[in-house]
MIVEX-61807 format. One record per residue (C-alpha): residue number from 1; residue in one letter; x, y, z. Coordinates in steps of 0.5 Angstrom, whole numbers. Layout:
<site seq="NUM" type="a" east="X" north="Y" up="Z"/>
...
# end
This chain:
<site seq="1" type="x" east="164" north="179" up="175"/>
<site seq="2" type="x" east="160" north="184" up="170"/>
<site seq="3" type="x" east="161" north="190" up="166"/>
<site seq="4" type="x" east="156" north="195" up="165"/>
<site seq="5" type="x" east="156" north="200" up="159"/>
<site seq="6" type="x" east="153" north="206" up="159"/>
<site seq="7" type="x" east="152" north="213" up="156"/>
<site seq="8" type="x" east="157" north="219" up="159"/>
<site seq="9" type="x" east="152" north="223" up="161"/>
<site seq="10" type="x" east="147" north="217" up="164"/>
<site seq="11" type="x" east="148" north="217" up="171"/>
<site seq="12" type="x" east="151" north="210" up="172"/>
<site seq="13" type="x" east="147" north="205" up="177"/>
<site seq="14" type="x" east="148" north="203" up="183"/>
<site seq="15" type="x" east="150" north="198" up="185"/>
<site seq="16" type="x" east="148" north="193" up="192"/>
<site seq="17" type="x" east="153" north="189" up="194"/>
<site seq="18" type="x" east="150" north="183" up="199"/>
<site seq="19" type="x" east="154" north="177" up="202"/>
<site seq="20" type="x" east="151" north="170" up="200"/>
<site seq="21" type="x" east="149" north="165" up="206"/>
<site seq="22" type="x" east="154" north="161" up="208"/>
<site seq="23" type="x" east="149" north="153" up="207"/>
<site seq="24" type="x" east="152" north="147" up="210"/>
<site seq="25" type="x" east="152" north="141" up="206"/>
<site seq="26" type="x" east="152" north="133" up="207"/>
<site seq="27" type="x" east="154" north="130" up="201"/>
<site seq="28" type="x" east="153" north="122" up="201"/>
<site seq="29" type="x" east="156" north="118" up="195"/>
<site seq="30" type="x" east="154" north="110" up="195"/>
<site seq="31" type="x" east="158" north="106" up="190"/>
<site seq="32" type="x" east="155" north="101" up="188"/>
<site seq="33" type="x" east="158" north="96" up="183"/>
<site seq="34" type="x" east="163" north="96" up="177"/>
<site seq="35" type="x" east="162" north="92" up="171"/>
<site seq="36" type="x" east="165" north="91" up="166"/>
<site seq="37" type="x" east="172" north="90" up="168"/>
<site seq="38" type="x" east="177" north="87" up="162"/>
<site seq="39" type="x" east="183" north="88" up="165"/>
<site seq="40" type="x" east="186" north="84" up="170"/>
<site seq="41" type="x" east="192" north="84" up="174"/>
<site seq="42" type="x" east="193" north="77" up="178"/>
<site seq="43" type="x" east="193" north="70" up="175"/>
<site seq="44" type="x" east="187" north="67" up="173"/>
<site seq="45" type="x" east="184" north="73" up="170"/>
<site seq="46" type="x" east="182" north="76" up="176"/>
<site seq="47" type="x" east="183" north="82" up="181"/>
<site seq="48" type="x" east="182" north="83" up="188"/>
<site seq="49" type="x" east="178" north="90" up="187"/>
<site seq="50" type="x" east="177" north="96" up="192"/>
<site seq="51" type="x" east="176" north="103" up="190"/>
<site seq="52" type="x" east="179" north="109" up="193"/>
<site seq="53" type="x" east="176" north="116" up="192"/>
<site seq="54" type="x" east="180" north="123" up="193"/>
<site seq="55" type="x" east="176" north="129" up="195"/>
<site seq="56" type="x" east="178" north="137" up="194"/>
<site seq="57" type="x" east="174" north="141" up="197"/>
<site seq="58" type="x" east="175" north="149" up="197"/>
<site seq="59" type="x" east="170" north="154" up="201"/>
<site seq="60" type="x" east="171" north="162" up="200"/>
<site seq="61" type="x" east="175" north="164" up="203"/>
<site seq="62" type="x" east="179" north="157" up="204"/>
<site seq="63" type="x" east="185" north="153" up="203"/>
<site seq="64" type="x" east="184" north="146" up="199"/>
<site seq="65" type="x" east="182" north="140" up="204"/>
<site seq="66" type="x" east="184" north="133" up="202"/>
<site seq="67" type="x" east="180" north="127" up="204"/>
<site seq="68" type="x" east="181" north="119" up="202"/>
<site seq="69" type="x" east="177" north="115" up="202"/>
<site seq="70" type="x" east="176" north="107" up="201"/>
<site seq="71" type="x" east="172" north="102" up="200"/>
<site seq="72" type="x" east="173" north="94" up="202"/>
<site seq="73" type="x" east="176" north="89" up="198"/>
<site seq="74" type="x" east="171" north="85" up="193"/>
<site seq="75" type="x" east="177" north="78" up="192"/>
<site seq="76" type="x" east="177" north="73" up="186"/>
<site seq="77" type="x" east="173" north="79" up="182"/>
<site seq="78" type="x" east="173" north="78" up="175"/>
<site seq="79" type="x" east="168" north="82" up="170"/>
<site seq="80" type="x" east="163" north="85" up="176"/>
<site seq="81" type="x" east="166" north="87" up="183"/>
<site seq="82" type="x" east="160" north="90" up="188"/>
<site seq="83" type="x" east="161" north="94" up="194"/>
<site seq="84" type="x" east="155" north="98" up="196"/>
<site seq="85" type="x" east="159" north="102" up="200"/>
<site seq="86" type="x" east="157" north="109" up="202"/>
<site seq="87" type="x" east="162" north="115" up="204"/>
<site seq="88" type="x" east="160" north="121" up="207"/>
<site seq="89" type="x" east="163" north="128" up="207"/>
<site seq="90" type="x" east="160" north="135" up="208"/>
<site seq="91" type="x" east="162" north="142" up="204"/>
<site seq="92" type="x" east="160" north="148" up="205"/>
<site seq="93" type="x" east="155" north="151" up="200"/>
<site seq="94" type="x" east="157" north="156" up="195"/>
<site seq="95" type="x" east="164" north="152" up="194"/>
<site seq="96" type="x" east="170" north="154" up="190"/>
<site seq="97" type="x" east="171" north="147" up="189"/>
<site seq="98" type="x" east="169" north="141" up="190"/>
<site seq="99" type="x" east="171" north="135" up="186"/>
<site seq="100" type="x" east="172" north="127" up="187"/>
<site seq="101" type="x" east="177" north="123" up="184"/>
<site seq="102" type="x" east="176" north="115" up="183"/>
<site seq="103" type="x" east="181" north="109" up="183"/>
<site seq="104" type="x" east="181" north="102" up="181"/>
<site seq="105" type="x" east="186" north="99" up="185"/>
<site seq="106" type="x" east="188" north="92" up="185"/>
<site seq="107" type="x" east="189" north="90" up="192"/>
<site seq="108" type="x" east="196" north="86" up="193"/>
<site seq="109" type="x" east="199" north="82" up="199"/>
<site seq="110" type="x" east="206" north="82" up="198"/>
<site seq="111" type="x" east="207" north="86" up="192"/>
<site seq="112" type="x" east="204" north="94" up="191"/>
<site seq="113" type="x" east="197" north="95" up="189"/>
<site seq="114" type="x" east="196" north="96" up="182"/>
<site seq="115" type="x" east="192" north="101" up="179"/>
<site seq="116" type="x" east="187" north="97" up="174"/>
<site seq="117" type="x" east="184" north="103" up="171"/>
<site seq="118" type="x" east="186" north="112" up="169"/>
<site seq="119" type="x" east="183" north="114" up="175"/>
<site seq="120" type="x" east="177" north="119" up="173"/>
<site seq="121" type="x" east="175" north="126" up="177"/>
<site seq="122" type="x" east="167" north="127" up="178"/>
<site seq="123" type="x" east="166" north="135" up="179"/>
<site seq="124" type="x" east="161" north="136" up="184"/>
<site seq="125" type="x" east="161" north="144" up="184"/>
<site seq="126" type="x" east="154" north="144" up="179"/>
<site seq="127" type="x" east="150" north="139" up="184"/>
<site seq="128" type="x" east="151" north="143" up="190"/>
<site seq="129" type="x" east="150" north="150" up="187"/>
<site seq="130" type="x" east="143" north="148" up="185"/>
<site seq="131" type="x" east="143" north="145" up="193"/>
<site seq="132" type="x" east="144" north="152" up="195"/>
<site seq="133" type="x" east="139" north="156" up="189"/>
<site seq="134" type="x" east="133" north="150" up="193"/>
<site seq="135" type="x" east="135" north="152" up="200"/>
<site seq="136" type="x" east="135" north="159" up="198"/>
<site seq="137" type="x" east="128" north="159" up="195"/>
<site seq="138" type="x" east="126" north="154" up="201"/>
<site seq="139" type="x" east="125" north="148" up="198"/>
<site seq="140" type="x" east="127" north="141" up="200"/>
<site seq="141" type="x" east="135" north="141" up="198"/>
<site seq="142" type="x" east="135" north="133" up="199"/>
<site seq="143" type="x" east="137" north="131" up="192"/>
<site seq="144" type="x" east="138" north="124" up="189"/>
<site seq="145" type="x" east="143" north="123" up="183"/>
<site seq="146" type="x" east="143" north="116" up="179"/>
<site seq="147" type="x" east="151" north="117" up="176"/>
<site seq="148" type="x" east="156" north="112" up="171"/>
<site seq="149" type="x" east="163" north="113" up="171"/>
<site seq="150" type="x" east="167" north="111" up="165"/>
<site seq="151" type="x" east="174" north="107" up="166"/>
<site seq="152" type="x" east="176" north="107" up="159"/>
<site seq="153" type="x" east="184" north="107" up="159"/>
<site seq="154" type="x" east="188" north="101" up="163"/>
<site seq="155" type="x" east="194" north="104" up="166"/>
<site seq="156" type="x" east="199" north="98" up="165"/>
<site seq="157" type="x" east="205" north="98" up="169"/>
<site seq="158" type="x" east="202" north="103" up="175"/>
<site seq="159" type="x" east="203" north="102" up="181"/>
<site seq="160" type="x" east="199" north="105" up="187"/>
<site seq="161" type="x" east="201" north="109" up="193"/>
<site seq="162" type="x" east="198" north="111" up="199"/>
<site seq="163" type="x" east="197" north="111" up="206"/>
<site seq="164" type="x" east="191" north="106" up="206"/>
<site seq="165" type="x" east="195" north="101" up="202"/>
<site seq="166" type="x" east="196" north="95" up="205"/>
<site seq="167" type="x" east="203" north="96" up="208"/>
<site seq="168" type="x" east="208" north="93" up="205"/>
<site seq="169" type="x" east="215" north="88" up="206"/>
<site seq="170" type="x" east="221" north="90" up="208"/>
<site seq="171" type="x" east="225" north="93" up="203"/>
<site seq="172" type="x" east="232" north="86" up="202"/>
<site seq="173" type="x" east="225" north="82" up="202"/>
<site seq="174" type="x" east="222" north="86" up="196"/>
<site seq="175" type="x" east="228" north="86" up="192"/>
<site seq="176" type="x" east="229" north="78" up="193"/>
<site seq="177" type="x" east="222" north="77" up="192"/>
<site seq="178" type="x" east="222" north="83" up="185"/>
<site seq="179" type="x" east="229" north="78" up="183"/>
<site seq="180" type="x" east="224" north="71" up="184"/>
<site seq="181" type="x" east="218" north="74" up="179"/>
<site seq="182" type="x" east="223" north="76" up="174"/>
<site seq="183" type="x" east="225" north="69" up="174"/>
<site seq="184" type="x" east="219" north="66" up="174"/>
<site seq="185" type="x" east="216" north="71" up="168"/>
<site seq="186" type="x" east="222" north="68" up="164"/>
<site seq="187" type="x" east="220" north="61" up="166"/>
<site seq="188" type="x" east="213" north="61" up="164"/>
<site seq="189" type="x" east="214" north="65" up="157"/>
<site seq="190" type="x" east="218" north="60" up="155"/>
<site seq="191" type="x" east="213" north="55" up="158"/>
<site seq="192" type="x" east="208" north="58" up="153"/>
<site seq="193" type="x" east="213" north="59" up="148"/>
<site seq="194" type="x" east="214" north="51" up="147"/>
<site seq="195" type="x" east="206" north="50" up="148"/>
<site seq="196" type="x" east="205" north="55" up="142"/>
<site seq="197" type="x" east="209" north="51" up="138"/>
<site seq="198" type="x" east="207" north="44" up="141"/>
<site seq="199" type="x" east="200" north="47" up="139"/>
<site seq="200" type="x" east="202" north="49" up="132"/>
<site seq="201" type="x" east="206" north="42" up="130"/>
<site seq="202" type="x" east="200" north="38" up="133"/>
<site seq="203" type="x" east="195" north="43" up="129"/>
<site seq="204" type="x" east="199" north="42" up="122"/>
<site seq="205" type="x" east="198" north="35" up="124"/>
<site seq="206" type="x" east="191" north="34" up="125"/>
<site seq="207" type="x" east="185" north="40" up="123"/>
<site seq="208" type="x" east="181" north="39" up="129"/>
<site seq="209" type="x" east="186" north="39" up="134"/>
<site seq="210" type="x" east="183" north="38" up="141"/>
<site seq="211" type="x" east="190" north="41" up="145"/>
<site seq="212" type="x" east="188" north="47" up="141"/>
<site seq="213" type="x" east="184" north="53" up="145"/>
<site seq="214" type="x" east="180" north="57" up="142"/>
<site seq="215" type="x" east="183" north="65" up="143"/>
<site seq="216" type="x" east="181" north="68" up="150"/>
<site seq="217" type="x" east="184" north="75" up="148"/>
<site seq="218" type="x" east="180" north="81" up="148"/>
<site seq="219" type="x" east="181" north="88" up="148"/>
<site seq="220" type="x" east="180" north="92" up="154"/>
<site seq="221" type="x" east="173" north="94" up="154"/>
<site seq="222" type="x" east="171" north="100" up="159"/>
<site seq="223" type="x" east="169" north="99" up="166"/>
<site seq="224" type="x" east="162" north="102" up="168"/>
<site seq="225" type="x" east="162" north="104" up="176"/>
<site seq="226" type="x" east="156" north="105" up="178"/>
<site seq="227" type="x" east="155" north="112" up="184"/>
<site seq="228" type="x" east="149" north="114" up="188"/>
<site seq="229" type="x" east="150" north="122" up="190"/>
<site seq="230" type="x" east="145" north="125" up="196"/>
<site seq="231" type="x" east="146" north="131" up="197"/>
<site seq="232" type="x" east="142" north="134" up="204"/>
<site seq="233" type="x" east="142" north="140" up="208"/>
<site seq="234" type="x" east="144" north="140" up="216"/>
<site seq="235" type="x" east="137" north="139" up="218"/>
<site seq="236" type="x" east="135" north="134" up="213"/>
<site seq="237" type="x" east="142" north="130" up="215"/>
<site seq="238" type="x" east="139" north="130" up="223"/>
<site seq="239" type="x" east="132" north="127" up="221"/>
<site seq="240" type="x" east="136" north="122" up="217"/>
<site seq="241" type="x" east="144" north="121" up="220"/>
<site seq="242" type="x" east="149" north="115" up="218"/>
<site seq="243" type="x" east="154" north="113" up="224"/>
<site seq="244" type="x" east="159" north="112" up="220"/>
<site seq="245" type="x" east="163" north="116" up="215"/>
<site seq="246" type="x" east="164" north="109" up="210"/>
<site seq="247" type="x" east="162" north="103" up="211"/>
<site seq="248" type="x" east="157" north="98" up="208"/>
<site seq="249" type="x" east="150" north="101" up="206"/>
<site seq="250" type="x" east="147" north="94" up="204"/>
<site seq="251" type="x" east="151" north="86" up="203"/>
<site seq="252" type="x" east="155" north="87" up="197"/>
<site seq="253" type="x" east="152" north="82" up="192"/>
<site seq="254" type="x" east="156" north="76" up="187"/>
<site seq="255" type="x" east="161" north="75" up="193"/>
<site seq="256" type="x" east="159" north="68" up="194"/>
<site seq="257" type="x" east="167" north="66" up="192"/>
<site seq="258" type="x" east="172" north="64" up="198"/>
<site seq="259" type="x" east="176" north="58" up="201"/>
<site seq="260" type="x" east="168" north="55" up="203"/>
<site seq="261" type="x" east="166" north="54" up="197"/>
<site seq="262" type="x" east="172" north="49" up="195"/>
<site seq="263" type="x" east="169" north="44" up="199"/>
<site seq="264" type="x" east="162" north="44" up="198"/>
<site seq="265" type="x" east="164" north="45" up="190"/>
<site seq="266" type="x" east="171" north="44" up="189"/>
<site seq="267" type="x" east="168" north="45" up="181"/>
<site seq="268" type="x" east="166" north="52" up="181"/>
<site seq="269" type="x" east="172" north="54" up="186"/>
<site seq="270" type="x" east="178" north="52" up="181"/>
<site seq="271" type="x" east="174" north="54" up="175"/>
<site seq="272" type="x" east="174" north="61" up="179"/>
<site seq="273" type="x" east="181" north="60" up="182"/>
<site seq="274" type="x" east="184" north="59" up="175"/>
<site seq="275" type="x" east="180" north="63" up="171"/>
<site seq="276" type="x" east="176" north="61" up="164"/>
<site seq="277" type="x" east="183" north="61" up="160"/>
<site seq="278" type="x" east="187" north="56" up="164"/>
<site seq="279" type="x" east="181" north="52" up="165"/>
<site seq="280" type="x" east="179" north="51" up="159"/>
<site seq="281" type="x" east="187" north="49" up="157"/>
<site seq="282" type="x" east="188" north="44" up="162"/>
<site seq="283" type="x" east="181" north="41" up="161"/>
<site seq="284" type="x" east="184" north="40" up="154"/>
<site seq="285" type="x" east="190" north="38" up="156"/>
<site seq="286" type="x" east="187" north="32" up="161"/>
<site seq="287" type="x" east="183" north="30" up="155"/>
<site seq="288" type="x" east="189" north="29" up="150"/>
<site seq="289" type="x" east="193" north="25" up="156"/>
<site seq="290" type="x" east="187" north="21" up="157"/>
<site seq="291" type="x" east="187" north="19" up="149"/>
<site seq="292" type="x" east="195" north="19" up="149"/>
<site seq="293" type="x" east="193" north="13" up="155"/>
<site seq="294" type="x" east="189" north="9" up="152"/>
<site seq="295" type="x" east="192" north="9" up="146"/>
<site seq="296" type="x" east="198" north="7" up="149"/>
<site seq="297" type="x" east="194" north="2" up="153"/>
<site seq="298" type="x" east="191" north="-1" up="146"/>
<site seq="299" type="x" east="197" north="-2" up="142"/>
<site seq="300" type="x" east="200" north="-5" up="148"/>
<site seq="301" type="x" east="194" north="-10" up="149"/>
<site seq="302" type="x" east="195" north="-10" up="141"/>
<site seq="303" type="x" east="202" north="-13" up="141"/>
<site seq="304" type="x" east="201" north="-17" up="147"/>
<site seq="305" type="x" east="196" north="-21" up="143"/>
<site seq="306" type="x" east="200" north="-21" up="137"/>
<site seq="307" type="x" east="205" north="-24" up="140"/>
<site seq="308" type="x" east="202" north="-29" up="144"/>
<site seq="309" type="x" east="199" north="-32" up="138"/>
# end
């Protein structure tokens, strides 16, 4: 919209109206890898990450159309979660709308999916408008966009709902086991309550006590998603088409951790399975019983000998 003001006895200017050209459009989003994640929703301070995207597209004259898409599942992540996964979807320029929203999602087998992280909405609307100015000039429209996104809020206690979710059990089962971890919460809370205080005794006893860990906790840092978007018109799609609408675009790195690795190095496999924090204290705890032993095994030998002369 515009407004011209004229004097009243200047004659006004005409004005010629002309539609634009419709440009259809293919848009590429690679997602490469997060880094950075502090936030963890399963034991041993990981996740099983994947990423789900929502797009709005509105062309003129249109209704506001959903897609979803989703990534697969990096297992046993901790900090950093690769992917190299590549969605493709078109729009048609000039477009009301055209937004992404990003998920982290923690992936669970017998309970909901949770989320890790706010979700975080990436407006397209500028990157396909300079597509359409290129187009109409008769330049190449192919345009590449290196892009970070930024995971700052954790979402605690969210759980995530949607039809690309992993189906979920029935519902008696899903109270019965609801009841079960309850339970269990209760249990290991007071389990770490007594640890706490055993640790506080011994600490008072001795200054350098090797049952004390060091403190793992940390604030929860943001989490930075790395994104490549390709924006081409249809006749640059053709020359280079994808088969597939998602799907890996190249082998997602850092994904060495499964159940193979248990044998070949059973070190490494129960440090990733239990995490930094649980490994450190059990390799404190097996060394305070190791000293324990032997100290009982010496006094016993001590007193063996006393009494035999």
């Amino acid at each position: 919209m515009w407004v011209d003001m004229v004097d009243e006895n200047q004659q006004v200017p005409e004005v010629e109206f002309r539609s634009v050209d419709q440009v259809e459009l293919e848009i590429r989003i690679r997602v490469k890898e997060v880094d950075g994640i502090t936030v963890f929703k399963d034991f041993g301070e990981r996740n099983d990450v994947y990423i789900k995207a929502e797009v709005q597209i509105q062309s003129p004259g249109q209704t506001i159309q959903t897609k979803t898409f989703k990534t697969d599942t990096h297992s046993y992540a901790r900090y950093k979660a690769s992917f190299n996964w590549q969605w493709v979807f078109r729009v048609s320029a000039p477009a009301h709308l055209c937004l992404v929203e990003f998920f982290i999602i923690d992936e669970d087998s017998f309970t909901k999916n949770q989320l890790i992280y706010e979700s975080k909405v990436v407006a397209l609307e500028e990157f396909i408008v300079q597509a359409h100015r290129r187009h109409s000039k008769g330049q190449v429209v192919q345009k590449t966009l290196q892009h970070q996104v930024l995971f700052e809020t954790p979402a605690e206690g969210r759980e995530e709902d949607d039809a690309l979710a992993v189906p979920h059990m029935d519902p008696q089962l899903q109270k019965s086991w609801d009841r079960i971890r309850r339970k269990f919460r209760r249990w290991t809370a007071c389990l770490r309550r007594c640890c706490k205080k055993c640790c506080s005794i011994c600490c008072s006893c001795l200054y350098h006590c090797c049952c004390c860990p060091p403190s793992f906790e940390q604030e929860s840092k943001p989490a930075v998603m790395k994104l490549e978007v390709t924006v081409l018109s249809e006749a640059e799609a053709a020359l280079d088409p994808v088969l597939r609408e998602s799907g890996h675009f190249a082998e997602p790195k850092d994904r060495g951790f499964n159940l193979t690795s248990a044998l070949t190095e059973p070190r490494k496999f129960f440090y990733n399975y239990i995490g930094p924090k649980n490994y450190f204290q059990a390799k404190r705890a097996v060394g305070c019983v190791t000293c324990l032993v032997c100290s009982l095994l010496i006094l016993a030998v001590i007193y063996l000998a006393l009494q035999i002369f």
